[in-house]
N, CA, C and O atoms as CSV, one atom per row, in Angstrom:
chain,resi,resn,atom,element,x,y,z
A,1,UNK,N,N,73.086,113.042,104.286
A,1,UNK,CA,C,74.094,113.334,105.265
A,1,UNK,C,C,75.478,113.062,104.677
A,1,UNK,O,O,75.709,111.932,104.247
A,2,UNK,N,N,76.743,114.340,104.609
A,2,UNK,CA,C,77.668,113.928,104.127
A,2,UNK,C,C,78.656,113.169,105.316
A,2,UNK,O,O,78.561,113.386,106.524
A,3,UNK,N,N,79.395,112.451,104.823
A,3,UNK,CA,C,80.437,111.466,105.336
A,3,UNK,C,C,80.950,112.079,106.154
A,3,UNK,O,O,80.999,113.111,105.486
A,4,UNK,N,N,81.615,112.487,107.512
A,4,UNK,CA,C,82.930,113.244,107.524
A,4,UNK,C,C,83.795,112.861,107.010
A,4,UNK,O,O,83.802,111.662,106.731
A,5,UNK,N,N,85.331,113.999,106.513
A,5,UNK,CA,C,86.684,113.196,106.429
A,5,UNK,C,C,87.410,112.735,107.454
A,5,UNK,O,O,87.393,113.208,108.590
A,6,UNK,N,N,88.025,111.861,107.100
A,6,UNK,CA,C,88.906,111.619,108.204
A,6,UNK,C,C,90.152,112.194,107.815
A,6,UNK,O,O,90.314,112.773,106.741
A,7,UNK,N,N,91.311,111.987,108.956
A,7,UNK,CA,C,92.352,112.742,108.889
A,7,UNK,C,C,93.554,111.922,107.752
A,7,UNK,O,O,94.317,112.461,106.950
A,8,UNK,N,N,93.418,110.892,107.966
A,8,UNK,CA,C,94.557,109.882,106.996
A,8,UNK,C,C,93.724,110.006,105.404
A,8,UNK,O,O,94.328,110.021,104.331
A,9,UNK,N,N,92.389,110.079,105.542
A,9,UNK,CA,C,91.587,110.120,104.283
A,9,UNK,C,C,91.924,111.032,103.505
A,9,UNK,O,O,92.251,110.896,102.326
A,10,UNK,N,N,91.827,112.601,104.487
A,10,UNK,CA,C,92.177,114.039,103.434
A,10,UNK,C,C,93.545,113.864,102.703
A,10,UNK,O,O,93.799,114.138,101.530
A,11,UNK,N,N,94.591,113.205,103.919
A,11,UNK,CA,C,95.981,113.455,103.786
A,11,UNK,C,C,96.020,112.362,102.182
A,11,UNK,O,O,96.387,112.707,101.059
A,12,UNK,N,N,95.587,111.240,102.566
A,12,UNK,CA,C,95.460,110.265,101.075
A,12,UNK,C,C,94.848,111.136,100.021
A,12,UNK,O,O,95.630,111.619,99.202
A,13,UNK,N,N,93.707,111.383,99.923
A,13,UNK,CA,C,93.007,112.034,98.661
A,13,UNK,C,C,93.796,113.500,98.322
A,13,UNK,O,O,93.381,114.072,97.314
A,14,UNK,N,N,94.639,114.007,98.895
A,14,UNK,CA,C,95.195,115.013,98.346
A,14,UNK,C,C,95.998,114.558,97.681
A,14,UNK,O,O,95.923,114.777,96.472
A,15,UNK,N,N,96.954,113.842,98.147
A,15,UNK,CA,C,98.289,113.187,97.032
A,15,UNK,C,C,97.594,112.363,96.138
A,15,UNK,O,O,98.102,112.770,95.093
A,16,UNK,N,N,96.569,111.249,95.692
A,16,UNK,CA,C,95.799,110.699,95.033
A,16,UNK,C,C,95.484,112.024,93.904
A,16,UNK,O,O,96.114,112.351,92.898
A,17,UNK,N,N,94.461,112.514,94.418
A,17,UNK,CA,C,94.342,113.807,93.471
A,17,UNK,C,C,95.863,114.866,92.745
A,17,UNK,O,O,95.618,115.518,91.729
A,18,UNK,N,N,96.587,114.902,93.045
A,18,UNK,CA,C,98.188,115.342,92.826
A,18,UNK,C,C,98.354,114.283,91.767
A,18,UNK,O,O,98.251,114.518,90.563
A,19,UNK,N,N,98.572,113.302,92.200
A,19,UNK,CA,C,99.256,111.842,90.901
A,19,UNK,C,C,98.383,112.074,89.938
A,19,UNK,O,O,98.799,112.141,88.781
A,20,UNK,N,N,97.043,112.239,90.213
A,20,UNK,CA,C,95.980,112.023,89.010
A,20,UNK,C,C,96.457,113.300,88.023
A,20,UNK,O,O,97.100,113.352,86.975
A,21,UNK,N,N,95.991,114.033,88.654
A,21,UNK,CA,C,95.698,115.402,87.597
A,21,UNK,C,C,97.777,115.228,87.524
A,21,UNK,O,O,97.634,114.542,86.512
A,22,UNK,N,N,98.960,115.254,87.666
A,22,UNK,CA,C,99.999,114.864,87.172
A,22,UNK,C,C,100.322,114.021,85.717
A,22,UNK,O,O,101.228,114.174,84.898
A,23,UNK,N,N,99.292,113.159,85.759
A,23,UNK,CA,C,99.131,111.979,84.977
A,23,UNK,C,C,98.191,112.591,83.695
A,23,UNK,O,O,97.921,112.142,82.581
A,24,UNK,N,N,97.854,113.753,84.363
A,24,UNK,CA,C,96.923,114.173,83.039
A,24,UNK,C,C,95.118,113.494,82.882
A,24,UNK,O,O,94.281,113.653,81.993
A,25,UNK,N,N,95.071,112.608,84.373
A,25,UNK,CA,C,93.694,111.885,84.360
A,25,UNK,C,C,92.945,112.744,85.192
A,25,UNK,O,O,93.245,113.452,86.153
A,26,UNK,N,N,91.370,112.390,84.284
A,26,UNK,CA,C,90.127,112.974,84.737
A,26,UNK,C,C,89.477,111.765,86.203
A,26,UNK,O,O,89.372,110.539,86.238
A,27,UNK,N,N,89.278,112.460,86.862
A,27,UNK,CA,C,88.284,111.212,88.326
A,27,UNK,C,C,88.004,110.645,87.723
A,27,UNK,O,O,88.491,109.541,87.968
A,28,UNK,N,N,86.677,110.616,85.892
A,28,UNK,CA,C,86.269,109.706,85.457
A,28,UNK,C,C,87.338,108.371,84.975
A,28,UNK,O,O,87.408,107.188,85.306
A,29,UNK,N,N,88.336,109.513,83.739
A,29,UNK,CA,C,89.375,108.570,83.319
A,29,UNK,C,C,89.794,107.503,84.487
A,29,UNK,O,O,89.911,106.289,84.323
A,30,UNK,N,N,89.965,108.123,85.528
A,30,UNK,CA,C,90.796,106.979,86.465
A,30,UNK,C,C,89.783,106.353,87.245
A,30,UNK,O,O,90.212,105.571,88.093
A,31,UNK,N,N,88.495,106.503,87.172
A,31,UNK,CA,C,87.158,105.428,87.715
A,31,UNK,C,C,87.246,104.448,86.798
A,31,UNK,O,O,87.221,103.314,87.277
A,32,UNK,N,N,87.363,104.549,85.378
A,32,UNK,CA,C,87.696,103.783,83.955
A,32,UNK,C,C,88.766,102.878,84.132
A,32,UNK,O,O,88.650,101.740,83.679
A,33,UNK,N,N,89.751,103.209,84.702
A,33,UNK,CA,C,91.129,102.888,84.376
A,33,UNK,C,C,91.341,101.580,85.367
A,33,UNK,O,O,91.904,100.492,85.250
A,34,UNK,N,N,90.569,102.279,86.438
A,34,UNK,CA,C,90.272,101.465,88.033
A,34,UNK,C,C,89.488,100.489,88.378
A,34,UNK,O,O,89.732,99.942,89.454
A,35,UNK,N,N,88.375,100.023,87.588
A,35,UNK,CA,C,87.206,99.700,87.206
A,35,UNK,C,C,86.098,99.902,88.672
A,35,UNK,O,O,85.475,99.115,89.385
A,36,UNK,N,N,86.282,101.459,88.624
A,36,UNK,CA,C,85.517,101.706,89.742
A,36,UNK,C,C,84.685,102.548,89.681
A,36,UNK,O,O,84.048,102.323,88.651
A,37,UNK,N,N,84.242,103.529,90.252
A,37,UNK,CA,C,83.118,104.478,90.082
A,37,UNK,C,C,83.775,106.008,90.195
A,37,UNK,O,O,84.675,106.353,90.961
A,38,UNK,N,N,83.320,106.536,89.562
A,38,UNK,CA,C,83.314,107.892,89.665
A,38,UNK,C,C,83.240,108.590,91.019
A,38,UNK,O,O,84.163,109.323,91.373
A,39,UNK,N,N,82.467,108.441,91.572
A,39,UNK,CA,C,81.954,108.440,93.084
A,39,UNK,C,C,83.268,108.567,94.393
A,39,UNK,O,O,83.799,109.380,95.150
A,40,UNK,N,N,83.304,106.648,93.852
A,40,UNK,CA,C,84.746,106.511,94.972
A,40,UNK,C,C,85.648,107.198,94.421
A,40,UNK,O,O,86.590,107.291,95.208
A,41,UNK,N,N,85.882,107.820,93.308
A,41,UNK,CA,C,87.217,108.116,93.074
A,41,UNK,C,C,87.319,109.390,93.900
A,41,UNK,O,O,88.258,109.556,94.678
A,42,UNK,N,N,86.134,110.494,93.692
A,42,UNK,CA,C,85.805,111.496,94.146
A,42,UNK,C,C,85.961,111.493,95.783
A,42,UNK,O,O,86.491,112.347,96.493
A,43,UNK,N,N,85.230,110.060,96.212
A,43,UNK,CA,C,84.824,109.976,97.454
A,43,UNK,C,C,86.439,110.406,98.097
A,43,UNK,O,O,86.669,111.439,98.726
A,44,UNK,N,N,87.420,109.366,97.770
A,44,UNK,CA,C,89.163,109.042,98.079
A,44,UNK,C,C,89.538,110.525,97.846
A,44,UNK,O,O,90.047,110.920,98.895
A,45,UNK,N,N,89.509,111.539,96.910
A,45,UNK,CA,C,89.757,112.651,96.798
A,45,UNK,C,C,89.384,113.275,98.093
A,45,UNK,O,O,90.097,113.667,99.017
A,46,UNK,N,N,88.224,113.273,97.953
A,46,UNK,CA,C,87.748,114.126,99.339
A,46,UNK,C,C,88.013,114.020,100.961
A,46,UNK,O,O,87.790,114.790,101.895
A,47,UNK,N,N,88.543,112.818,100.868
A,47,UNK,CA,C,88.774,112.279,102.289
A,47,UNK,C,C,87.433,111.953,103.070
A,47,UNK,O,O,87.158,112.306,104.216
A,48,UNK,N,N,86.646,111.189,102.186
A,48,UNK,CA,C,85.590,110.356,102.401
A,48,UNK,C,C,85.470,108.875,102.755
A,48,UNK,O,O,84.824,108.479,103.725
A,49,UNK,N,N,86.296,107.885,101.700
A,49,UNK,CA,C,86.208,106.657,101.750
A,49,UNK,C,C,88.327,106.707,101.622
A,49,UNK,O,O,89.153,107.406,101.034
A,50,UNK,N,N,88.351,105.762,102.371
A,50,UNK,CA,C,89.586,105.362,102.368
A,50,UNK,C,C,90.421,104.292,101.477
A,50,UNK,O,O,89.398,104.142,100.809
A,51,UNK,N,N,91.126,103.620,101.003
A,51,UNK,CA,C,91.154,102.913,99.379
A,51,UNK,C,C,91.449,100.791,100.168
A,51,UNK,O,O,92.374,100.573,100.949
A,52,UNK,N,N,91.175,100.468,100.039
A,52,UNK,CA,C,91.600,99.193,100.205
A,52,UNK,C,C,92.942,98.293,99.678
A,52,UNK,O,O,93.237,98.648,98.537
A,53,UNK,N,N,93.534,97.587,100.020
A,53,UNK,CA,C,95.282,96.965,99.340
A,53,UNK,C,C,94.747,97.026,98.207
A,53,UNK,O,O,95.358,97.803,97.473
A,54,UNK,N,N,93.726,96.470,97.658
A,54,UNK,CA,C,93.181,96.127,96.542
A,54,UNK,C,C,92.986,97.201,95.469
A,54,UNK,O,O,93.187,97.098,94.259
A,55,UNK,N,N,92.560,98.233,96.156
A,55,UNK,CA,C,92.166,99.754,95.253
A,55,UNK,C,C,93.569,100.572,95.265
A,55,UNK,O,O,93.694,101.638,94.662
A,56,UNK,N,N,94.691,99.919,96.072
A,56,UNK,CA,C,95.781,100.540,96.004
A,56,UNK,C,C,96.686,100.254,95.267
A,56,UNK,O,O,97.353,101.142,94.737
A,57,UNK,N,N,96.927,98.948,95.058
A,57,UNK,CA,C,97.174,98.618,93.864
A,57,UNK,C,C,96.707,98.847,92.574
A,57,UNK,O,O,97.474,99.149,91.659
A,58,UNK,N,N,95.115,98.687,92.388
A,58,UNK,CA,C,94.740,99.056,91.081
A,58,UNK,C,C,95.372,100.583,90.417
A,58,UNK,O,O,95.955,100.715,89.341
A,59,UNK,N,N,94.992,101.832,91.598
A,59,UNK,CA,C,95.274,103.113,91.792
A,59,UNK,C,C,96.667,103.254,91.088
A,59,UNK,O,O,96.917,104.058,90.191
A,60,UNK,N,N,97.535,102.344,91.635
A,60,UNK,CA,C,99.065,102.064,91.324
A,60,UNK,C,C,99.638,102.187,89.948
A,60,UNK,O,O,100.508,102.926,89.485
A,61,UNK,N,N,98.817,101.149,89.380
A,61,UNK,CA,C,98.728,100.793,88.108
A,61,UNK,C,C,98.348,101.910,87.015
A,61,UNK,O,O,98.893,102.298,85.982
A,62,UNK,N,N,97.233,102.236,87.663
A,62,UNK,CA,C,96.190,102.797,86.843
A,62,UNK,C,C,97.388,104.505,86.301
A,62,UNK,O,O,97.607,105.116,85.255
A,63,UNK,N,N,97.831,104.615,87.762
A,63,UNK,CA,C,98.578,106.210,87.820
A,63,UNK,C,C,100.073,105.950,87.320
A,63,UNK,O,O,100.871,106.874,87.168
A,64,UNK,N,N,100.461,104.262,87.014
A,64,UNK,CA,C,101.613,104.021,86.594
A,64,UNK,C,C,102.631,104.520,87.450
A,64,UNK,O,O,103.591,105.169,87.037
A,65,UNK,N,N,102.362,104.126,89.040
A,65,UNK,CA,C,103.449,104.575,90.001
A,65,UNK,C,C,103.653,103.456,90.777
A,65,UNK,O,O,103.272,102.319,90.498
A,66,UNK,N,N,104.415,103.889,92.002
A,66,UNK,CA,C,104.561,102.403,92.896
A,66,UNK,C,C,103.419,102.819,93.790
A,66,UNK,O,O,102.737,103.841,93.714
A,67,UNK,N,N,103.338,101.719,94.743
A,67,UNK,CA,C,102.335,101.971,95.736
A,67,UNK,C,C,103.106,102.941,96.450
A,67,UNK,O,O,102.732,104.013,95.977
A,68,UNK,N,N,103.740,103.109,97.089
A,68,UNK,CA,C,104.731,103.832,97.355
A,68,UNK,C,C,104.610,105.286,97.327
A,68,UNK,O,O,104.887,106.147,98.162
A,69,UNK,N,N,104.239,105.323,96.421
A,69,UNK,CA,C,104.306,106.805,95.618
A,69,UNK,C,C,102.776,107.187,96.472
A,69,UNK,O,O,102.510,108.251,97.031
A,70,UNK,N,N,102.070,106.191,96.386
A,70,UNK,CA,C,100.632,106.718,96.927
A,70,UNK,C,C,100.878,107.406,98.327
A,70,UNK,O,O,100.713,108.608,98.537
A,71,UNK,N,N,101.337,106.386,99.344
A,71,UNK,CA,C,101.819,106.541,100.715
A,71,UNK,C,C,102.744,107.104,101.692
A,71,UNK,O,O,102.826,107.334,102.899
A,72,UNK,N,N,103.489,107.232,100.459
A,72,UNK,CA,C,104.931,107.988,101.168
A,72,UNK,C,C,104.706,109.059,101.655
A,72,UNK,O,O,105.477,109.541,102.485
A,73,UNK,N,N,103.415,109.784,101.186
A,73,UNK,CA,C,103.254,111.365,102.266
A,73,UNK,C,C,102.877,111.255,103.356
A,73,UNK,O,O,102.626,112.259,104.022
A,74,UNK,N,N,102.685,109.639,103.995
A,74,UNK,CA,C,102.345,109.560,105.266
A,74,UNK,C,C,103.642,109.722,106.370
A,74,UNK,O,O,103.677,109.976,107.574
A,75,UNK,N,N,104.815,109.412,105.219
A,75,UNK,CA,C,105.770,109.991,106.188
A,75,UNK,C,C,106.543,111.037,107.279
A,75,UNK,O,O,107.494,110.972,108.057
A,76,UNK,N,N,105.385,112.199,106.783
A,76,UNK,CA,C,105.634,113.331,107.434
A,76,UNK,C,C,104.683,113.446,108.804
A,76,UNK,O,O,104.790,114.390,109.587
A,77,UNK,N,N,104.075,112.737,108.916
A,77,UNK,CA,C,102.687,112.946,109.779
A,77,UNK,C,C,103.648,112.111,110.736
A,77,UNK,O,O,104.762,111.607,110.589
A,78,UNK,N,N,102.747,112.182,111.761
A,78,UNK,CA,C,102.708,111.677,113.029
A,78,UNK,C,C,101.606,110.326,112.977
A,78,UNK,O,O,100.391,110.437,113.142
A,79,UNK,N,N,102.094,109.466,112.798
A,79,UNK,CA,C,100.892,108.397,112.334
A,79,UNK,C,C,99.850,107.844,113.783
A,79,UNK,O,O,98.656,107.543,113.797
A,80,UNK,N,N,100.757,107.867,114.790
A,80,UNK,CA,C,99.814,107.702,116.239
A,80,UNK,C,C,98.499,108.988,116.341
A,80,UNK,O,O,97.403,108.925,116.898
A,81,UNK,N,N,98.952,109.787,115.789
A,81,UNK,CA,C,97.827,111.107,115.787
A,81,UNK,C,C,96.729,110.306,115.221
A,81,UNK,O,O,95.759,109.898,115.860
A,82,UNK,N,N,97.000,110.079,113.742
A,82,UNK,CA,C,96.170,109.540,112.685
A,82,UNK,C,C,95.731,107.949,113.321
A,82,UNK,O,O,94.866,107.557,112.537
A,83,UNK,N,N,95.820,107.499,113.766
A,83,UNK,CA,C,95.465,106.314,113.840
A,83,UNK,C,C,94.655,105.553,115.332
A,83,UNK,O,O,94.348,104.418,115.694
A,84,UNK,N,N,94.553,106.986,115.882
A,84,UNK,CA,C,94.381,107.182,117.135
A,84,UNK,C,C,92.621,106.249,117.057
A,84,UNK,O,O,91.932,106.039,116.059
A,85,UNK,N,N,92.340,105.856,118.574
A,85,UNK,CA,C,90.916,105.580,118.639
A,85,UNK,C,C,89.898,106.422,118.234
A,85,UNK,O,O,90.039,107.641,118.326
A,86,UNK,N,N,88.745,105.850,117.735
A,86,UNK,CA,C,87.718,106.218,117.167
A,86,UNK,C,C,86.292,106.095,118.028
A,86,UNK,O,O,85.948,104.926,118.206
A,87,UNK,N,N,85.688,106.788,118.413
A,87,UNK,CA,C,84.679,106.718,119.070
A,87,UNK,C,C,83.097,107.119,118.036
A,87,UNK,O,O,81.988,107.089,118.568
């Protein structure tokens, strides 16, 4: 059974995926870089798994940006949409 995405997930894994392939990194390279899996990296791409402070920082590092850089496309959204209850 696949995961659904969620809506803050897609919006994250698109810019995630943007920095990467920018950076010239493969999902693997940056599972390597991240000390994480191939999987999650894919998963965060897809708007599957969502990244933790912890994976956001690494991510940070890894893509040689600010955190910042990860998040800032949340600025355009409507974040009450996104953050709305979950049933």
């Amino acid at each position: 059974m696949t995961t659904p995405a969620l809506p803050e997930a897609e919006i994250f894994g698109t810019r995630l995926k943007e920095l990467r392939e920018k950076r010239g990194e493969t999902v693997r390279s940056l599972a390597t870089l991240t000390e994480t899996s191939f999987t999650y990296i894919s998963d965060m791409e897809h708007g599957r798994k969502v990244p933790s402070l912890s994976m956001l920082l690494r991510l940070a590092a890894a893509l040689e940006c600010k955190v910042t850089d990860l998040v800032k496309v949340f600025n355009d959204h409507d974040l009450r949409t996104l953050v709305r209850k979950r049933r």
